[in-house]
C-alpha positions in Angstrom: 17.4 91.9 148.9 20.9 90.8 148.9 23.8 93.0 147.7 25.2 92.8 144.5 29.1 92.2 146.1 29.2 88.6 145.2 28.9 89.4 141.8 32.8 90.2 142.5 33.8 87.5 144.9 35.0 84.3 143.0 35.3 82.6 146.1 31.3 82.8 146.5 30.8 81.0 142.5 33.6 78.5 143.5 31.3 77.5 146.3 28.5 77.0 144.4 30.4 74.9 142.3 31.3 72.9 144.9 27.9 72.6 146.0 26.8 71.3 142.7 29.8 68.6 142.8 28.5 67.4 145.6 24.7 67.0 144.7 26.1 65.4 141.5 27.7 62.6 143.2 24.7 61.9 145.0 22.5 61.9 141.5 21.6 58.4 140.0 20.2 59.8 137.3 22.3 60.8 134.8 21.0 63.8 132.9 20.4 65.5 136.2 23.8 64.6 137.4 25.3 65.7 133.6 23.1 69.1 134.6 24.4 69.8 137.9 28.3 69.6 136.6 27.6 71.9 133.8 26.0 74.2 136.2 28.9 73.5 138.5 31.2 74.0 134.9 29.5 77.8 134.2 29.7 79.0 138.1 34.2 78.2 137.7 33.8 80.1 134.5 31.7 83.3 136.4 35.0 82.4 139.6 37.5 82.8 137.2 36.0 86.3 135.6 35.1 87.2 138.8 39.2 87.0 139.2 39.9 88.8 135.7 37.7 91.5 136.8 39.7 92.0 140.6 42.8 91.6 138.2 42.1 94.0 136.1 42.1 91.7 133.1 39.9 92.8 130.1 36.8 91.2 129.7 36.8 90.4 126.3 39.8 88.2 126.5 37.9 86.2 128.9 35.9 83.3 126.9 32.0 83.6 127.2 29.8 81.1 129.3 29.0 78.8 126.6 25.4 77.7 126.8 24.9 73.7 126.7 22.4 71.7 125.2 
């Protein structure tokens, strides 16, 4: 099982968003390609409080992952 560190590591959620970009581009269909940029959307939100935690920055000031319909 893999360890929990990543949780931590904005760097590792700013790849996955990457990743999504990219299979985005490549979607013709567009509710899968609206899909993969939300999920690309939440892992930049998980980055960036993956930086307010390293910073020291209180959670609660940091704006929830909103959930998309």
């Amino acid at each position: 099982m893999p360890s929990a560190h990543f949780i931590n590591d904005s760097e590792h959620w700013r790849k996955r968003a990457e990743e999504m970009h990219t299979l985005a581009e490549d979607l013709r269909d567009s509710q899968a390609r609206s899909t993969m940029l939300r999920i690309a959307a939440d892992y930049e939100k998980l980055a960036a409080r993956a930086e307010q935690r390293a910073s020291g920055t209180p959670q609660e000031d940091a704006p929830a992952l909103e959930r998309g319909h």
